[in-house]
ROBA-632232 format. One record per residue (C-alpha): chain; residue in three letters; z, x, y. Coordinates in pm, whole numbers, plus 50000, padded with zeros to 5 digits. Layout:
<sites>
{"A","ALA",{Z,X,Y}}
...
</sites>
This chain:
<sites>
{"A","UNK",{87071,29759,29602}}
{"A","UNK",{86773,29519,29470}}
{"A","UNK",{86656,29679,29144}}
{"A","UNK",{86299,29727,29106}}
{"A","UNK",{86077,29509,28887}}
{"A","UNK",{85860,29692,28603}}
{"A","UNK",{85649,29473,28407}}
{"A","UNK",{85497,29553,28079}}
{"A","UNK",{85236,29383,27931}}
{"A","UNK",{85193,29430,27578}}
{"A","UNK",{85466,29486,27334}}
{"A","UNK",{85287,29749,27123}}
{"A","UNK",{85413,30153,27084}}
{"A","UNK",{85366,30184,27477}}
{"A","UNK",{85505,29896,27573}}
{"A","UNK",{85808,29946,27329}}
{"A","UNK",{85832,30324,27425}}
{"A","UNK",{85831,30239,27827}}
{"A","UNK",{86143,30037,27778}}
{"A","UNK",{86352,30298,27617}}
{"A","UNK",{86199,30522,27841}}
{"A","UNK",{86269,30297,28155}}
{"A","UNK",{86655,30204,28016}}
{"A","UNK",{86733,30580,27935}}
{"A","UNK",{86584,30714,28308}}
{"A","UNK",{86706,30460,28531}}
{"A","UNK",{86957,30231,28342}}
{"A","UNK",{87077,29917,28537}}
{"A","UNK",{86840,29997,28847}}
{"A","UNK",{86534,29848,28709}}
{"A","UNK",{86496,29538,28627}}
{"A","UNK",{86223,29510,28309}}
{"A","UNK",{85981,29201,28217}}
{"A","UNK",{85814,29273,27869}}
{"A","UNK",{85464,28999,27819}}
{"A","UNK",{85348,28946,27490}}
{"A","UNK",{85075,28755,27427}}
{"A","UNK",{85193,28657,27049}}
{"A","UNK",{85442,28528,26882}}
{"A","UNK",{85556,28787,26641}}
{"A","UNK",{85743,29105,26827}}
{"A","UNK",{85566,29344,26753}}
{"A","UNK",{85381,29373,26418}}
{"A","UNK",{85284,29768,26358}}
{"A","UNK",{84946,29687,26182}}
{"A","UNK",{84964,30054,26050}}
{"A","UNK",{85237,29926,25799}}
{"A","UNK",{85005,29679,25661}}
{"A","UNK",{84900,29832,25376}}
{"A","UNK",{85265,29892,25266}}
{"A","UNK",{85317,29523,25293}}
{"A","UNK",{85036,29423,25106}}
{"A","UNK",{85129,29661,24780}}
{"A","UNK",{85488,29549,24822}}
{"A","UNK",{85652,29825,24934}}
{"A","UNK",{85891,29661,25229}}
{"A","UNK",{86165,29511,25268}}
{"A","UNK",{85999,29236,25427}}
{"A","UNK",{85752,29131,25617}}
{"A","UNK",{85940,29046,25948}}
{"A","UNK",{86062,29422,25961}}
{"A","UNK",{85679,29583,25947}}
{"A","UNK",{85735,29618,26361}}
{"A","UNK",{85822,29809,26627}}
{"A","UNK",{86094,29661,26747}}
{"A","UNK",{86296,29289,26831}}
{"A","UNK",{86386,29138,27091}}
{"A","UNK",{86746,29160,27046}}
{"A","UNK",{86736,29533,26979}}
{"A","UNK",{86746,29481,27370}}
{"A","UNK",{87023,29306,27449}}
{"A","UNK",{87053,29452,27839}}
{"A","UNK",{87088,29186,28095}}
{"A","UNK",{86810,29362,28293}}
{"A","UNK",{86556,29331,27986}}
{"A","UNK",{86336,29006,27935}}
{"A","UNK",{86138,29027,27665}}
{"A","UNK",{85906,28731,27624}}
{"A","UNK",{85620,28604,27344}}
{"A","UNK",{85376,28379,27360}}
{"A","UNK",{85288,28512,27682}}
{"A","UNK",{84977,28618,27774}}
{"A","UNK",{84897,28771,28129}}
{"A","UNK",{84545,28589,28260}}
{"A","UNK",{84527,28801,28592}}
{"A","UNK",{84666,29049,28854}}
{"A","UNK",{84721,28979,29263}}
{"A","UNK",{84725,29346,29349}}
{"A","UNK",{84800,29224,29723}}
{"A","UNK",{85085,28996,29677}}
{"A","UNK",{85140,29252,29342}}
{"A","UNK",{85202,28944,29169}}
{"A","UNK",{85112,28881,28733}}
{"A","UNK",{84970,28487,28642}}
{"A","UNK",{85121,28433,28281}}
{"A","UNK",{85035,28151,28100}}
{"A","UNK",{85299,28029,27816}}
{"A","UNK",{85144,27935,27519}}
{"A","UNK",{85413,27714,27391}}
{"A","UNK",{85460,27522,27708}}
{"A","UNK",{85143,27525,27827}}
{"A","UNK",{85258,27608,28173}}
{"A","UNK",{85109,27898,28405}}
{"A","UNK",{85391,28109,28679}}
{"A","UNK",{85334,28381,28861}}
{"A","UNK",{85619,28701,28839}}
{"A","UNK",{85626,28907,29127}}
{"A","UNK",{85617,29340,29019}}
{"A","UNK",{85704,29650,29167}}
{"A","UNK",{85552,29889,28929}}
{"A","UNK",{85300,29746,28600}}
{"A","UNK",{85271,29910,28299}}
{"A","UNK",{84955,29795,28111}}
{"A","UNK",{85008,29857,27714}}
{"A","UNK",{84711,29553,27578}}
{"A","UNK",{84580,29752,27317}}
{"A","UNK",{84303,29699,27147}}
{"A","UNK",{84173,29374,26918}}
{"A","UNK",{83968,29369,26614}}
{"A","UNK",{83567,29381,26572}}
{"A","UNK",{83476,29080,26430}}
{"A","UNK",{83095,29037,26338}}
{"A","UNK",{82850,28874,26517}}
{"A","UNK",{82690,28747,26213}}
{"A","UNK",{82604,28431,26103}}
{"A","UNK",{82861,28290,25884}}
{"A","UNK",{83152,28450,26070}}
{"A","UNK",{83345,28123,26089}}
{"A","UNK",{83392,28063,25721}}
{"A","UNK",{83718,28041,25551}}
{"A","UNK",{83814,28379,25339}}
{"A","UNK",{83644,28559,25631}}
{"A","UNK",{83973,28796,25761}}
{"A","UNK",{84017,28993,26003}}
{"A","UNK",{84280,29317,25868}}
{"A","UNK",{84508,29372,26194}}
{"A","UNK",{84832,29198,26299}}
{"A","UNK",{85113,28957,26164}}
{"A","UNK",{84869,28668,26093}}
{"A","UNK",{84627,28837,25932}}
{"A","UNK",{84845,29017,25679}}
{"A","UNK",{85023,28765,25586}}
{"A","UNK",{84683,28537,25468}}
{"A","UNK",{84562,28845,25323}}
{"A","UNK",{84895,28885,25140}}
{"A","UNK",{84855,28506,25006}}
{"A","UNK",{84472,28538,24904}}
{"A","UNK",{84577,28881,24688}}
{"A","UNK",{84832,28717,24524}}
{"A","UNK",{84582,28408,24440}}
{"A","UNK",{84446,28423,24060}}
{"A","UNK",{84129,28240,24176}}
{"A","UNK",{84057,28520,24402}}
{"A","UNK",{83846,28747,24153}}
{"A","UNK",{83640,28931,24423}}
{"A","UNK",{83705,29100,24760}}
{"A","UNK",{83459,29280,24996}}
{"A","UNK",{83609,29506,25265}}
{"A","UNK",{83364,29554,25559}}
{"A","UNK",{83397,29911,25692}}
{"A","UNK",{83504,30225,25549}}
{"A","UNK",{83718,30374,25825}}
{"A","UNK",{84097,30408,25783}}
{"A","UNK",{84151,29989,25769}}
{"A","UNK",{83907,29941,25534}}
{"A","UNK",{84023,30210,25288}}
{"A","UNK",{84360,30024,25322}}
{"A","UNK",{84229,29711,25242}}
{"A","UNK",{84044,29846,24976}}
{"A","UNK",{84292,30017,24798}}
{"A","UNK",{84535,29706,24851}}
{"A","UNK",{84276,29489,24743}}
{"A","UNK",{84214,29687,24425}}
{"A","UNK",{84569,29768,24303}}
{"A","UNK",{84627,29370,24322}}
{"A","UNK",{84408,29379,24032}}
{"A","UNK",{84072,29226,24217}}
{"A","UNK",{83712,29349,24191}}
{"A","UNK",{83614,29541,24535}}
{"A","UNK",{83303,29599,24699}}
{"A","UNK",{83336,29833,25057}}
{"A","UNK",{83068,29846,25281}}
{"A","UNK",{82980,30072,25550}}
{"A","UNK",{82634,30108,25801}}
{"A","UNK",{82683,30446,25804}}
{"A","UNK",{82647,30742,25519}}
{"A","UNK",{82925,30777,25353}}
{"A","UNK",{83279,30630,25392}}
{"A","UNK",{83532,30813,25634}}
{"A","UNK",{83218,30937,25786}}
{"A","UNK",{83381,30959,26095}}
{"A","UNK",{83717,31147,26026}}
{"A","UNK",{83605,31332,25771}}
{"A","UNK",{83290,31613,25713}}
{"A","UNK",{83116,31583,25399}}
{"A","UNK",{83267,31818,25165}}
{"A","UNK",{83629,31610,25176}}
{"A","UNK",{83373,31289,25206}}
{"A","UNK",{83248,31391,24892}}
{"A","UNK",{83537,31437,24697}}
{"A","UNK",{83725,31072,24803}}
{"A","UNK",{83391,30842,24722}}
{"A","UNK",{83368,31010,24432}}
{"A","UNK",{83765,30935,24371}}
{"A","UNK",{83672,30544,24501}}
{"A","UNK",{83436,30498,24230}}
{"A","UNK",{83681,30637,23978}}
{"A","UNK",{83939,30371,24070}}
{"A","UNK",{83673,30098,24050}}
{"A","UNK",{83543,30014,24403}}
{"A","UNK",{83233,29982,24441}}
{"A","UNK",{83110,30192,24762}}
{"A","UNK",{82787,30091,24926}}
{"A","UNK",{82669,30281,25233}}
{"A","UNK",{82405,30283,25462}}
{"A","UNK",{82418,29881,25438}}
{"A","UNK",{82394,29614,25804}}
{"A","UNK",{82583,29335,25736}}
{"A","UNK",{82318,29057,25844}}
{"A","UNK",{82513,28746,25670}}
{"A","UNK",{82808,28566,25531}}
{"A","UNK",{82750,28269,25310}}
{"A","UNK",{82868,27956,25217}}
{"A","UNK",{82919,27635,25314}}
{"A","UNK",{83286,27666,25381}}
{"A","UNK",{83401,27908,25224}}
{"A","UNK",{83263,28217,25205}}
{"A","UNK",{83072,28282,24876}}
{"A","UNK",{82856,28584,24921}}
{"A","UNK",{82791,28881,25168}}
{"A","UNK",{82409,28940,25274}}
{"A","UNK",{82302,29284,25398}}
{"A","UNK",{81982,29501,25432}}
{"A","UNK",{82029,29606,25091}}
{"A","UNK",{82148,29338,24877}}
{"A","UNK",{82370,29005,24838}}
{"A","UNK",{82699,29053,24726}}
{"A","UNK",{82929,28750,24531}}
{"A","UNK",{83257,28734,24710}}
{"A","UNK",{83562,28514,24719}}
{"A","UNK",{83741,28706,24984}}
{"A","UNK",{83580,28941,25330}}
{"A","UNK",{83783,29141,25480}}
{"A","UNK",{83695,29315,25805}}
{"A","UNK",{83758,29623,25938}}
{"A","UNK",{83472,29723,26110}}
{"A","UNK",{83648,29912,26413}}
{"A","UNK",{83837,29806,26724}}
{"A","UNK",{83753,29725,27107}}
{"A","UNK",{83987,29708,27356}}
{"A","UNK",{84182,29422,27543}}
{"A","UNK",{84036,29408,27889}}
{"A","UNK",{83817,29152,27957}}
{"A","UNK",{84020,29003,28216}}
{"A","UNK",{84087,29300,28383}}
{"A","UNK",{83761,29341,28478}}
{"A","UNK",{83653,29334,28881}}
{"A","UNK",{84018,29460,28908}}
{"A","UNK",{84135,29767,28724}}
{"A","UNK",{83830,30012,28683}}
{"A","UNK",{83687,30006,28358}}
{"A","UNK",{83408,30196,28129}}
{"A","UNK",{83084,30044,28060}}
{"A","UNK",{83283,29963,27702}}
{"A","UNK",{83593,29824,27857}}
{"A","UNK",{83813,30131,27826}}
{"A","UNK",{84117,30135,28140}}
{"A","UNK",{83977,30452,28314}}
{"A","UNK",{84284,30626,28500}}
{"A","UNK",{84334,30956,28652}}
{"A","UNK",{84504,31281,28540}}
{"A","UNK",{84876,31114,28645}}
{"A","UNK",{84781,30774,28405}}
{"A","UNK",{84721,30567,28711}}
{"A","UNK",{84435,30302,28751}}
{"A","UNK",{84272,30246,29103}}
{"A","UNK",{84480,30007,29168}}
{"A","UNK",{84836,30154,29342}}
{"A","UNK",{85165,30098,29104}}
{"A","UNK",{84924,30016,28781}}
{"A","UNK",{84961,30262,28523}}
{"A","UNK",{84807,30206,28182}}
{"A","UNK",{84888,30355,27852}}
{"A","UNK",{84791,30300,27448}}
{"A","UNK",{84479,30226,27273}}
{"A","UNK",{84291,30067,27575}}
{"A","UNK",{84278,30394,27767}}
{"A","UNK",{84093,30678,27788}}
{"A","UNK",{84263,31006,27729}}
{"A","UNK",{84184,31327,27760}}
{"A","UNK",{84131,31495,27461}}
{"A","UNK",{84255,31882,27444}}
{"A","UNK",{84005,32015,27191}}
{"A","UNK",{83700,31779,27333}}
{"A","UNK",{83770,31847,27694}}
{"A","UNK",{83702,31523,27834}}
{"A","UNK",{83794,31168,27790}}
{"A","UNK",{83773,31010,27514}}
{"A","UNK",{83912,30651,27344}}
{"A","UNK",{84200,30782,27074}}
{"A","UNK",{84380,30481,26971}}
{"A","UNK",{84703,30585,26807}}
{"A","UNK",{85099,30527,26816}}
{"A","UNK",{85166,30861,26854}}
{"A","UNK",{84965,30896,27169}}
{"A","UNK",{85076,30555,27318}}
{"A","UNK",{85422,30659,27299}}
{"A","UNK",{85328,30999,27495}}
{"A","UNK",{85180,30831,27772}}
{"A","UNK",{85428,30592,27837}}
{"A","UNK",{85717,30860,27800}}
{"A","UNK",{85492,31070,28103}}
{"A","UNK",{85416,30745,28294}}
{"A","UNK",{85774,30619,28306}}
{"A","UNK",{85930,31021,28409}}
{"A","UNK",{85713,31010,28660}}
{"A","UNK",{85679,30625,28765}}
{"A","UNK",{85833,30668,29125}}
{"A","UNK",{85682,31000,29214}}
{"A","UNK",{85347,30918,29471}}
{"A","UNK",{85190,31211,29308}}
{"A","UNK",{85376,31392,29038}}
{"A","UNK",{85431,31761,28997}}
{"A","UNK",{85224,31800,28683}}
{"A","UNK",{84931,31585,28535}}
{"A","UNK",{84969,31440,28162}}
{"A","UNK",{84848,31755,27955}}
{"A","UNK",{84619,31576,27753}}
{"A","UNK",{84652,31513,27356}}
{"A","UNK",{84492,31604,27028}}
{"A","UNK",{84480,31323,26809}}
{"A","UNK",{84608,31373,26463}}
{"A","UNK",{84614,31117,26164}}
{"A","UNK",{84678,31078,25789}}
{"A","UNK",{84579,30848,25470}}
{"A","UNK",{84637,30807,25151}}
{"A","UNK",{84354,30738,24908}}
{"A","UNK",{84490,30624,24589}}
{"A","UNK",{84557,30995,24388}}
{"A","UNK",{84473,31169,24738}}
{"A","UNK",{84657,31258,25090}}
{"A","UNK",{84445,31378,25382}}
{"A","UNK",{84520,31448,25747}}
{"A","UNK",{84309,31543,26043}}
{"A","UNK",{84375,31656,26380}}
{"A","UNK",{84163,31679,26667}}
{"A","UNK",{83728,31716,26650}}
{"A","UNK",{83547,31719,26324}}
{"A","UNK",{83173,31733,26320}}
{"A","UNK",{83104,31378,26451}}
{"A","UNK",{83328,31371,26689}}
{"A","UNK",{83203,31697,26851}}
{"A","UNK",{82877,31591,26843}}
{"A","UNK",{82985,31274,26972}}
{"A","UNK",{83192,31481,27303}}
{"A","UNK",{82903,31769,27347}}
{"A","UNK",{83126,32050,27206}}
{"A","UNK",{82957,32309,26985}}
{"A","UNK",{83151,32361,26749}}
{"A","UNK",{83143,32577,26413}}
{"A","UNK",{83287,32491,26075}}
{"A","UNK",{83436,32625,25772}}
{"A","UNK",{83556,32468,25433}}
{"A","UNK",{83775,32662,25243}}
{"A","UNK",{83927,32554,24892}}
{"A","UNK",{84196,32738,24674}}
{"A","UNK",{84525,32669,24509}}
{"A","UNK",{84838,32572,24645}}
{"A","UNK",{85048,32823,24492}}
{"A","UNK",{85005,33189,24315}}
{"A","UNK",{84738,33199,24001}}
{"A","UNK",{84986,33240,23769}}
{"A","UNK",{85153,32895,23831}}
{"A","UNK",{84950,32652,23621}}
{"A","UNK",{84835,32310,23741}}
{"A","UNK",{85006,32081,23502}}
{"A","UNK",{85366,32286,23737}}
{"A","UNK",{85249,32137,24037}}
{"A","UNK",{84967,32396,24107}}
{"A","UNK",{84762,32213,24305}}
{"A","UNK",{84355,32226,24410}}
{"A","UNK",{84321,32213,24805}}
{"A","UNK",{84080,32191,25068}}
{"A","UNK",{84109,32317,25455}}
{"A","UNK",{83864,32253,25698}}
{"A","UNK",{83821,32432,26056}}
{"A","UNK",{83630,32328,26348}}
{"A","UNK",{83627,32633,26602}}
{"A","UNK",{83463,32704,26913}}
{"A","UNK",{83199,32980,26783}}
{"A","UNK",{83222,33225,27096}}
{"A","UNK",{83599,33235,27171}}
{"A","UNK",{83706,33139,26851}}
{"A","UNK",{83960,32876,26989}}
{"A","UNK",{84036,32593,26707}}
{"A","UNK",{83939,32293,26792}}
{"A","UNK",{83993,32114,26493}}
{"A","UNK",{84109,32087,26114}}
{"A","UNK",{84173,31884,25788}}
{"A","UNK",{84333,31909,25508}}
{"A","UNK",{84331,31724,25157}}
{"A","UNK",{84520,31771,24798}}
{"A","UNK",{84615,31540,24541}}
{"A","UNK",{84987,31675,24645}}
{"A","UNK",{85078,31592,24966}}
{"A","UNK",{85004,31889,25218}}
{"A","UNK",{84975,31636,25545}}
{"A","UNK",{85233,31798,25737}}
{"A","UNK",{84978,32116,25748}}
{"A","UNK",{84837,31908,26005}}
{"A","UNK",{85103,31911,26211}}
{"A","UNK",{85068,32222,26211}}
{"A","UNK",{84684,32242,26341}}
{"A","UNK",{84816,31981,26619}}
{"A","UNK",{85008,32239,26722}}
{"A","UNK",{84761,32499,26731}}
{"A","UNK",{84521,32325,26863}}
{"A","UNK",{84738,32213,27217}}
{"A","UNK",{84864,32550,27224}}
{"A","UNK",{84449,32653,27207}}
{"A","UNK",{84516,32925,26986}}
{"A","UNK",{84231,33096,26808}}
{"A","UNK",{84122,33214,26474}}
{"A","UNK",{84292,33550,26491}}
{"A","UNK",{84616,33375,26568}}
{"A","UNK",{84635,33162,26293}}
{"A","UNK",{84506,33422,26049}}
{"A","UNK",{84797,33628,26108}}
{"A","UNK",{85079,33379,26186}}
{"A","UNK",{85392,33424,26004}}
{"A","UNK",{85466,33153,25755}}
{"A","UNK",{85769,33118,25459}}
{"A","UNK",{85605,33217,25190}}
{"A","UNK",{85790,33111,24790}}
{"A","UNK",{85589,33095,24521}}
{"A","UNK",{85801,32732,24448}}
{"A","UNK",{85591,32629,24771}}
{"A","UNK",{85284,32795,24834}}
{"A","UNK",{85129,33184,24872}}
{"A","UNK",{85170,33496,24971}}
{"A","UNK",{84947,33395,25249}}
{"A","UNK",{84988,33016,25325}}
{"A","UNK",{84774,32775,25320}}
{"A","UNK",{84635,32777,25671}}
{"A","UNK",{84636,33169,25681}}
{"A","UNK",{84394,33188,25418}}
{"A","UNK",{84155,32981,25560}}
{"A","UNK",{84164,33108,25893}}
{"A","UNK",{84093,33444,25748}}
{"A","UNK",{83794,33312,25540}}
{"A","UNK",{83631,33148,25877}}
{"A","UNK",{83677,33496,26004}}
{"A","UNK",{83479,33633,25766}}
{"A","UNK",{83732,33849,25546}}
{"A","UNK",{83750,33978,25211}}
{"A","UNK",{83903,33680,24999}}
{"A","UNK",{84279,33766,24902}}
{"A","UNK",{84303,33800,24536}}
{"A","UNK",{84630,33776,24366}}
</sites>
């Protein structure tokens, strides 16, 4: 029996997920062609910051997965090549090989598109300048690992204040170098994060030494050839090192004029993950996926997702239309900022806004465990935040944020959120409760019950 030919392209979380997902489903019968465009299999950029403040083993381990941890005959796995185009009539992939500079076609039965997404970088003048970085992938890191560990390097400037750049930041500064982050828009985090947990981690950035400018348009970089200074709409900034991380786009531009795309480049595919084109599927941070809590499509680029798709797109790869559409996602994430931990799951204020859902809010702040506990024993201060439908009461979103690390509360938002509970539900679900650990209500309890409206409990 001939096997059937499953190409990946892309050997990110999806593409790395559809091959166990492929070898544990079907086994020997399929016969699996992993492209990478790179030469390093396959960097997780969301370890950087761990590399950068040292704590790895090493810096070819910061990945998903190698090559050899697939040594099955019917498993190719190749780098340093990068798929230029698709024959969806012959269903036939041109690869060029960057090392031998030679083009082939492979011939597919089913294709699995996994090309992520690629770095923003500027279009500013001054963007070709040494010491001007770019903070994703194996490359990158490493140059940014060698410029923090040069003495002459006295001054970095991280350009966005999003997840990346807080990373940066934070490695930049505990390397012992002066920092300068920059962000067009309010406040930094602006767009995970409403104002009152905003609030409390610029203030924390300034107390560790960074100096946060918002509200600033990067209109230059300077120097001859280096870089020497950064130029925006509010003032010039002396620099030895930029690093930016001003936001993602995805890796389509040469799909386009054959898998249907956005007007942003996004892979558009229906509710079973498949593009227009018949036995193309696409999966991870190039797609759009629809988002539980906004109720539409939306561009959510993280592992966790990635790894979903692929799992439903590979269950259901032979099925011409399969039982049950993918379900949708939240979107749930986590950061540390320096003393801090926060985590988020699903819409906040911007993002509502952003996806037309009215949403309503509350902030709630307490301690982690019973009054009597004092802080210096591990009594911590934090901070919930719910985002709720105001009519039905549904929760649509949440954060959370403490000095001790209460991130796994997200998990269980996440939770709530898929399962579209409500206000009520949460209010009165049934939690452990030790005063070792938290309340006599928890954590999440309390705050429901506060966005409900009811007397505080006092203990």
């Amino acid at each position: 029996m001939e096997k059937t030919k499953v190409i990946i392209v892309g050997a990110s979380h999806g593409g790395h997920q559809s091959i166990l997902e492929l070898l544990s489903r079907y086994g020997d019968n399929v016969e699996i062609t992993l492209f990478e465009a790179g030469d390093f299999i396959s960097f997780m950029s969301c370890g950087m910051e761990l590399y950068l403040e040292n704590e790895v083993t090493d810096v070819q381990d910061v990945r998903n997965f190698r090559p050899e941890n697939f040594p099955q005959e019917n498993v190719s796995i190749l780098n340093n090549h990068e798929v230029k185009a698709i024959n969806t009539t012959t269903k036939k992939v041109t690869v060029f090989n960057s090392v031998s500079n030679e083009t082939k076609e492979y011939d597919y039965d089913k294709l699995i598109l996994s090309s992520g997404v690629k770095p923003n970088a500027l279009p500013v003048p001054g963007n070709e300048l040494e010491n001007v970085y770019l903070m994703r992938g194996y490359d990158w890191a490493t140059k940014i690992k060698a410029k923090l560990e040069d003495p002459t390097v006295k001054h970095v400037t991280v350009v966005g204040a999003g997840y990346i750049g807080i990373e940066a930041a934070e490695a930049s500064r505990k390397a012992g170098k002066e920092v300068t982050i920059l962000d067009v828009i309010d406040r930094p985090l602006g767009t995970y994060l409403d104002p009152e947990l905003t609030d409390i981690l610029e203030k924390h950035l300034k107390e560790k030494g960074i100096d946060v400018i918002t509200s600033a348009k990067i209109q230059a970089f300077e120097g001859k050839e280096k870089v020497v200074a950064v130029k925006t709409s509010k003032e010039t900034i002396e620099t030895d090192l930029v690093i930016q991380a001003a936001g993602v786009k995805p890796n389509t531009e040469w799909l386009k004029g054959t898998i249907d795309l956005d007007d942003r480049g996004w892979i558009n595919t229906n509710e079973y993950l498949q593009t227009n084109v018949e036995d193309v599927y696409a999966v991870g941070d190039a797609t759009l996926v629809y988002s539980i809590p906004a109720r539409k499509k939306v561009p959510i680029a993280l592992a966790t997702i990635a790894r979903r798709q692929a799992r439903y797109v590979v269950k259901h790869l032979f099925e011409k239309v399969p039982a049950q559409p993918f379900g949708g996602l939240v979107g749930s994430s986590a950061l540390n900022v320096f003393d801090y931990h926060f985590a988020t799951s699903g819409l906040n204020s911007f993002t509502a806004d952003k996806a037309s859902v009215e949403v309503h809010s509350s902030y709630y702040e307490d301690t982690l465990r019973p009054k009597y506990v004092p802080n210096e024993h591990g009594n911590h201060s934090v901070s919930v935040q719910l985002f709720f439908d105001p009519y039905t009461h549904q929760i649509l979103g949440g954060a959370v944020l403490s000095t001790y690390d209460i991130t796994a509360q997200a998990n269980v938002l996440a939770l709530a959120i898929q399962q579209k509970l409500s206000l009520e539900d949460l209010a009165e679900a049934d939690f452990f409760f030790q005063p070792g650990f938290d309340r006599q209500w928890s954590l999440l309890n309390l705050a429901a019950q506060q966005a409900l409206g009811e007397e505080p409990f006092v203990e």
